[in-house]
MIDO-390323 format. One record per residue: x, y, z of N, C-alpha, C in turn; residue in one letter. Coordinates in Angstrom, 1 decimal. Example, Ala and Ser with C-alpha at 12.3 -4.5 7.8 and 13.67 -1.06 7.14 Angstrom:
BEGIN
+--------+--------+--------+--------+--------+--------+--------+--------+--------+-----+
|   n.px |   n.py |   n.pz |  ca.px |  ca.py |  ca.pz |   c.px |   c.py |   c.pz | res |
+--------+--------+--------+--------+--------+--------+--------+--------+--------+-----+
|   13.2 |   -5.7 |    7.8 |   12.3 |   -4.5 |    7.8 |   13.2 |   -3.3 |    7.8 |   A |
|   12.8 |   -2.2 |    7.1 |   13.7 |   -1.1 |    7.1 |   12.9 |    0.0 |    7.9 |   S |
+--------+--------+--------+--------+--------+--------+--------+--------+--------+-----+
//
This chain:
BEGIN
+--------+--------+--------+--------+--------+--------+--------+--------+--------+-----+
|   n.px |   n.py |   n.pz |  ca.px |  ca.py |  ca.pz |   c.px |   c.py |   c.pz | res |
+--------+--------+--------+--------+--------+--------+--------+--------+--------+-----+
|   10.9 |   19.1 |    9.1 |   10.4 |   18.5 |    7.9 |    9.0 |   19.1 |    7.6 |   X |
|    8.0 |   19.6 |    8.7 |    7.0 |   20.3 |    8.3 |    6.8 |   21.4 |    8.3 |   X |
|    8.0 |   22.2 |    8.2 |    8.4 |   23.1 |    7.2 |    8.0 |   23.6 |    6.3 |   X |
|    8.4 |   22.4 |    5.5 |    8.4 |   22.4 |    4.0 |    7.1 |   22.3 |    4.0 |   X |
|    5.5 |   22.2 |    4.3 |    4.7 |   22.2 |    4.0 |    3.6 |   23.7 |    4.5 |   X |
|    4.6 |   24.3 |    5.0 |    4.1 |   25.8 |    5.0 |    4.3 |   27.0 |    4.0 |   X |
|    3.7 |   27.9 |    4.1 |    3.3 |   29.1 |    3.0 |    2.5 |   28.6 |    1.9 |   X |
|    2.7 |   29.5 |    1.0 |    2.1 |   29.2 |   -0.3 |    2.5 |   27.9 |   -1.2 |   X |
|    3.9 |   28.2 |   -1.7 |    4.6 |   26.8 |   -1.8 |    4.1 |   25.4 |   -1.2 |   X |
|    4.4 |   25.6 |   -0.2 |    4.3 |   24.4 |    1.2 |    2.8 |   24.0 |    0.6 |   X |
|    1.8 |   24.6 |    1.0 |    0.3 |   24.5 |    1.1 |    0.2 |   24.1 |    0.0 |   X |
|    0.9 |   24.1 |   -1.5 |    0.5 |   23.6 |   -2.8 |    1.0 |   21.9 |   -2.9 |   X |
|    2.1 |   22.0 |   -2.2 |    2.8 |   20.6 |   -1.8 |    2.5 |   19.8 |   -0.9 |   X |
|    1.8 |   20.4 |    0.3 |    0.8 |   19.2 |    1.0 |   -0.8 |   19.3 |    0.7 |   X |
|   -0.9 |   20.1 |   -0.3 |   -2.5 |   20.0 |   -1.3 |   -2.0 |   18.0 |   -2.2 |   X |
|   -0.5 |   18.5 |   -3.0 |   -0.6 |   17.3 |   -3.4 |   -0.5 |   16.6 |   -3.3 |   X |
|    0.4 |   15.7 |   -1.8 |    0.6 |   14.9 |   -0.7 |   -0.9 |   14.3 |   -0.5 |   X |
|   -2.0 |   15.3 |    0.2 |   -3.0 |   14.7 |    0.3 |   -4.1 |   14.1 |   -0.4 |   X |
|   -4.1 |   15.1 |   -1.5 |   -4.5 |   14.4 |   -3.1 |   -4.3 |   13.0 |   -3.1 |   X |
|   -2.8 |   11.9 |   -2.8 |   -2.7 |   11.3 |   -3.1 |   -2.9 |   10.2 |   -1.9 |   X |
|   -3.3 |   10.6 |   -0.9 |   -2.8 |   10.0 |    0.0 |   -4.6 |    8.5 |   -0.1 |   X |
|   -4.7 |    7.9 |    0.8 |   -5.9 |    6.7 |    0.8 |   -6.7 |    7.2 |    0.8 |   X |
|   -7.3 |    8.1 |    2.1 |   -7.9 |    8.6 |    2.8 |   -8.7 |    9.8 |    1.9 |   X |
|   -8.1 |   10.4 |    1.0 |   -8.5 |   11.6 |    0.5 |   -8.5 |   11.5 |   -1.0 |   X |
|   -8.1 |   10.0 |   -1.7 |   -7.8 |   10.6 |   -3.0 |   -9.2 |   10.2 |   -3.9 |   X |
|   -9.2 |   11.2 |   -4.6 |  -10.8 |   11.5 |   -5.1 |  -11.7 |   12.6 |   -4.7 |   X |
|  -11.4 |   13.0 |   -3.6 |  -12.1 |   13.9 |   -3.0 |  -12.1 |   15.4 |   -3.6 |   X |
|  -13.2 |   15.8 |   -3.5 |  -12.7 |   17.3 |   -4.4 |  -12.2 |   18.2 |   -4.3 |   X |
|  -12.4 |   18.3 |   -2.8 |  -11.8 |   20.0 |   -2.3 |  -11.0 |   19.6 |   -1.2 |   X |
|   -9.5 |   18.8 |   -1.7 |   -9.1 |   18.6 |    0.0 |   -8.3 |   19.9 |    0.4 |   X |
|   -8.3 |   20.9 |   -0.3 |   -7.8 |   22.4 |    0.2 |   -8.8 |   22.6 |    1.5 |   X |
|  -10.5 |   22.2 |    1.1 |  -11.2 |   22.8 |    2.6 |  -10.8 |   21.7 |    3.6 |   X |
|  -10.3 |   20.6 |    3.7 |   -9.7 |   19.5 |    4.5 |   -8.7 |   20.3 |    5.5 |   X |
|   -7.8 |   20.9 |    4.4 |   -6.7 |   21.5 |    5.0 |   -6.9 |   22.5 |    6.1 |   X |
|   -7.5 |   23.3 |    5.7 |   -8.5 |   24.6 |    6.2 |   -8.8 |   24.1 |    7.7 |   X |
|   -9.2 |   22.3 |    7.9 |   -9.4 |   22.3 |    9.3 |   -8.7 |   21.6 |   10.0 |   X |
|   -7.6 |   21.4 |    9.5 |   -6.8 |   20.3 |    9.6 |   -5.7 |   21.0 |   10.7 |   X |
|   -4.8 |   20.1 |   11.2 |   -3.5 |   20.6 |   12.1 |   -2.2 |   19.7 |   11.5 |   X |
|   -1.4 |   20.7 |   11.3 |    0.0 |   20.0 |   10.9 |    0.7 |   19.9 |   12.2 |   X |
|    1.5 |   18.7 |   12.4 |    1.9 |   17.9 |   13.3 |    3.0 |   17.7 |   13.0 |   X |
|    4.5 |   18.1 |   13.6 |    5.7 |   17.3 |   13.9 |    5.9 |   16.4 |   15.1 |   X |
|    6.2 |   15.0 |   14.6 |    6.4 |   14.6 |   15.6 |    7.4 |   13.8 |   15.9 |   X |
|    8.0 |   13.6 |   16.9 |    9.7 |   12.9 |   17.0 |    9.6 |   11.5 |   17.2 |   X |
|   10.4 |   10.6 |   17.1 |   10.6 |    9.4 |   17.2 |   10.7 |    9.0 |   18.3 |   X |
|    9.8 |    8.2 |   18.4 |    9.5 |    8.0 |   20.1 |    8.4 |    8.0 |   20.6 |   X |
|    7.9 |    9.4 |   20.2 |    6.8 |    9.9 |   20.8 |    5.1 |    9.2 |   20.2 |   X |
|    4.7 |    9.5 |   21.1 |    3.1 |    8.7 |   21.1 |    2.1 |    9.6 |   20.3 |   X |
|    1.6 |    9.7 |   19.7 |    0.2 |   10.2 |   19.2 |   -0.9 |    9.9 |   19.2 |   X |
|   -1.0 |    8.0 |   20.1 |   -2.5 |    8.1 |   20.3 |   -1.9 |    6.9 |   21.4 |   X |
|   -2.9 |    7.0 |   22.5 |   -2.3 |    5.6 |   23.4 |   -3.7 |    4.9 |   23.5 |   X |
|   -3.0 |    3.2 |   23.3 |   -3.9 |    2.3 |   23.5 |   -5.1 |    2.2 |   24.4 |   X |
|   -6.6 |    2.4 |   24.2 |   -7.1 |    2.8 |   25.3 |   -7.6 |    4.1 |   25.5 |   X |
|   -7.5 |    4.6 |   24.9 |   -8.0 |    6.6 |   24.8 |   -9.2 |    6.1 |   24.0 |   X |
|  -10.0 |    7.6 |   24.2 |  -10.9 |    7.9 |   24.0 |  -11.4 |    9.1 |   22.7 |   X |
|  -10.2 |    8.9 |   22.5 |  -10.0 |   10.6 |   21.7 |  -10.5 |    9.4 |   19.9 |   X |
|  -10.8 |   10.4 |   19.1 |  -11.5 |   10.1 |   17.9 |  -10.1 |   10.7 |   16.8 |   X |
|   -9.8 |   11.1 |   16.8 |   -8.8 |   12.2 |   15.7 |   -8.3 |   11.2 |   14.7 |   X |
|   -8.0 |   11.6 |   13.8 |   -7.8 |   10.7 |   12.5 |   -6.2 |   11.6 |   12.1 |   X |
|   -5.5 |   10.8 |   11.8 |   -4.1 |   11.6 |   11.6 |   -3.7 |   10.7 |    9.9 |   X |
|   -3.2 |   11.7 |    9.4 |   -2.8 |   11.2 |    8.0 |   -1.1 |   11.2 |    7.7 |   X |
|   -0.3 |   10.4 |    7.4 |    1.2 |   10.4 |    7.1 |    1.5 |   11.1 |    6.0 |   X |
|    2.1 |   12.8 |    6.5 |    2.8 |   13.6 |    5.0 |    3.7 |   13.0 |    4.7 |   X |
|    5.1 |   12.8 |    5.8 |    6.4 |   12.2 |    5.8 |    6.9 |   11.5 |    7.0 |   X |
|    7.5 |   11.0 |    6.8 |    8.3 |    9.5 |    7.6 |    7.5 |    8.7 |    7.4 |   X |
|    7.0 |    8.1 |    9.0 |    6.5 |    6.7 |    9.3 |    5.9 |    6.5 |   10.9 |   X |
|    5.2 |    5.9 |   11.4 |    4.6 |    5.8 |   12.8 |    4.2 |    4.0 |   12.8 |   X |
|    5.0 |    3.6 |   13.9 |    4.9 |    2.1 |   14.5 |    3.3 |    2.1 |   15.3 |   X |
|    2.8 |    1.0 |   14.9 |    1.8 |    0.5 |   15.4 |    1.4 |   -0.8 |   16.8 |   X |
|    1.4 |   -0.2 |   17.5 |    2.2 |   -1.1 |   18.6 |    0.3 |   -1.7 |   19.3 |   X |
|    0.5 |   -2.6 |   19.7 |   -0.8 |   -3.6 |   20.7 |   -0.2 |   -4.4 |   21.3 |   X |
|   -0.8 |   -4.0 |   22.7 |   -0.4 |   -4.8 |   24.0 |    1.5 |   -4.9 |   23.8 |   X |
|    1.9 |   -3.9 |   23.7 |    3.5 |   -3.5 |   23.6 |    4.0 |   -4.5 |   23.0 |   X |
|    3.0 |   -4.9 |   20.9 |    3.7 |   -5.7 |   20.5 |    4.0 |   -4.8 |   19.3 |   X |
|    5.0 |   -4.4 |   18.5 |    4.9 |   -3.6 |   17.3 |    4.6 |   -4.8 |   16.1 |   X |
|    3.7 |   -4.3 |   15.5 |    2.6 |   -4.8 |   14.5 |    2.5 |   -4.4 |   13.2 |   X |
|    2.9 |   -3.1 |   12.7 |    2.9 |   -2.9 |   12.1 |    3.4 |   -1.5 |   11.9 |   X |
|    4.0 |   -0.3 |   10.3 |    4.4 |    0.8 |   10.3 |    3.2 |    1.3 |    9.1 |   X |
|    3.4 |    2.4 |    9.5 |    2.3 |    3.4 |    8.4 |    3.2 |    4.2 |    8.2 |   X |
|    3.5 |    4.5 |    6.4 |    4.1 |    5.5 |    5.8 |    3.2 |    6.8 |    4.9 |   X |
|    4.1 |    7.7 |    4.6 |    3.4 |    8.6 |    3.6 |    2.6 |    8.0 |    2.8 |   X |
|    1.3 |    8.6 |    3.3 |   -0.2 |    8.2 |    1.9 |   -0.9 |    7.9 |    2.7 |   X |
|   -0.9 |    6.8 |    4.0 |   -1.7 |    6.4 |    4.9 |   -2.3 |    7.1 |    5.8 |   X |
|   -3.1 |    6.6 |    6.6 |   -3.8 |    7.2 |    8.0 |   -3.7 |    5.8 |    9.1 |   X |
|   -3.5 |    6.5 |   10.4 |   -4.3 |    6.1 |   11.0 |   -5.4 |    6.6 |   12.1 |   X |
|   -5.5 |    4.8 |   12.6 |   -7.2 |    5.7 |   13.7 |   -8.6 |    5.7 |   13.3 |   X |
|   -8.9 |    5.8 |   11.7 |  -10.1 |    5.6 |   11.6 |  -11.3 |    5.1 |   12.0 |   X |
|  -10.6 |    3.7 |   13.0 |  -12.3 |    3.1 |   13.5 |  -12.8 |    3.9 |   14.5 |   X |
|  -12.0 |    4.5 |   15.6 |  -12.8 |    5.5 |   16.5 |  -13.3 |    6.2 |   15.7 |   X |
|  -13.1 |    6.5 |   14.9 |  -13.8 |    8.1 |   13.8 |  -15.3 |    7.5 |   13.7 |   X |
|  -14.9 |    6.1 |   13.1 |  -16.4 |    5.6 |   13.0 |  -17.1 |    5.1 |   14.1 |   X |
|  -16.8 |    4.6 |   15.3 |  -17.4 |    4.4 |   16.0 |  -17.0 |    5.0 |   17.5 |   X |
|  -17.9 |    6.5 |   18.1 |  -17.4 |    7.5 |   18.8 |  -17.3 |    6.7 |   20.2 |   X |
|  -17.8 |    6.0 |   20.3 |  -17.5 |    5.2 |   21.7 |  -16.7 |    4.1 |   21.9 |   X |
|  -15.9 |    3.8 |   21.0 |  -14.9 |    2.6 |   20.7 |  -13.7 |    3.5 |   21.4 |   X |
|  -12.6 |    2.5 |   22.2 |  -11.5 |    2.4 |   22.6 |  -10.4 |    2.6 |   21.7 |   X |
|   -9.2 |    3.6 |   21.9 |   -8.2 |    3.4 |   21.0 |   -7.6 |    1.6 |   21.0 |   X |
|   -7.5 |    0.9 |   19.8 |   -7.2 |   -0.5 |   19.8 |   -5.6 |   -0.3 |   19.4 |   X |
|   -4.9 |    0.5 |   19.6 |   -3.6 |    0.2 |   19.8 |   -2.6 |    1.7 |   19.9 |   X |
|   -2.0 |    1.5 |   20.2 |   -0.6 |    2.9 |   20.9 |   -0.2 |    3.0 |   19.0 |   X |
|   -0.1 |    4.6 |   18.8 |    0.6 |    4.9 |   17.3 |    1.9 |    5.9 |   18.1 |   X |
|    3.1 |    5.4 |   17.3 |    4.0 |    5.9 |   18.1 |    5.0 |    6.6 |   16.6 |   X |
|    5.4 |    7.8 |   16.9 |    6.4 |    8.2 |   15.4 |    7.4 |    7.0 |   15.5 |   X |
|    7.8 |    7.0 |   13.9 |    9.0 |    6.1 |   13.6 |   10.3 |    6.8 |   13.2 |   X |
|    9.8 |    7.7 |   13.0 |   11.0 |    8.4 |   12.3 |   10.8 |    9.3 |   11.1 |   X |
|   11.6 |   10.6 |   10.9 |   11.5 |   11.8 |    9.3 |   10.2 |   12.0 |    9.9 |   X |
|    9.4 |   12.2 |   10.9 |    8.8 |   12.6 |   10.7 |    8.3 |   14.5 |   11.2 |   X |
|    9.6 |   14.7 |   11.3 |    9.9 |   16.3 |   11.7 |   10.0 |   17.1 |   10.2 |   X |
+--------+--------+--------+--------+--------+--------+--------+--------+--------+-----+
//
């Protein structure tokens, strides 16, 4: 699935994915966003941030979905447009406050 968001093509199609997305919309140049950015496939199942880390990274949803799990309770889902992880971003000594795990499409 992220794929489709490589080359020329691709890069004009997750220019406007992110355009639209919470996190970025308004922003002027999210082409230089991209520039530092890392595209991520990731499988269903798998973890992208665990409860309790220390890591700051801010991840934005091109496609599928990612379960929001605390104290191994699922809480909630984040779809295309969304982010999560933010509050570490803002606050560099803060604890990850919950496990983001893929949900699905998101290859």
């Amino acid at each position: 699935m992220a794929s489709r968001f490589t080359g020329e093509t691709g890069r004009d199609l997750l220019l406007e994915v992110l355009s639209d997305t919470t996190l970025l919309r308004g922003v002027a140049d999210v082409g230089e966003f991209i520039g530092i950015s890392e595209l991520l496939e990731v499988e269903h199942g798998s973890t992208i941030i665990q409860q309790g880390g220390s890591d700051n990274d801010i991840y934005i949803v091109v496609c599928g979905s990612f379960f929001i799990n605390v104290n191994c309770r699922k809480l909630n889902t984040r779809g295309v447009g969304t982010h999560v992880c933010e509050v570490s971003h803002v606050d560099k000594t803060a604890k990850r406050k919950a496990k983001i795990v893929g949900g699905g499409n998101n290859q």
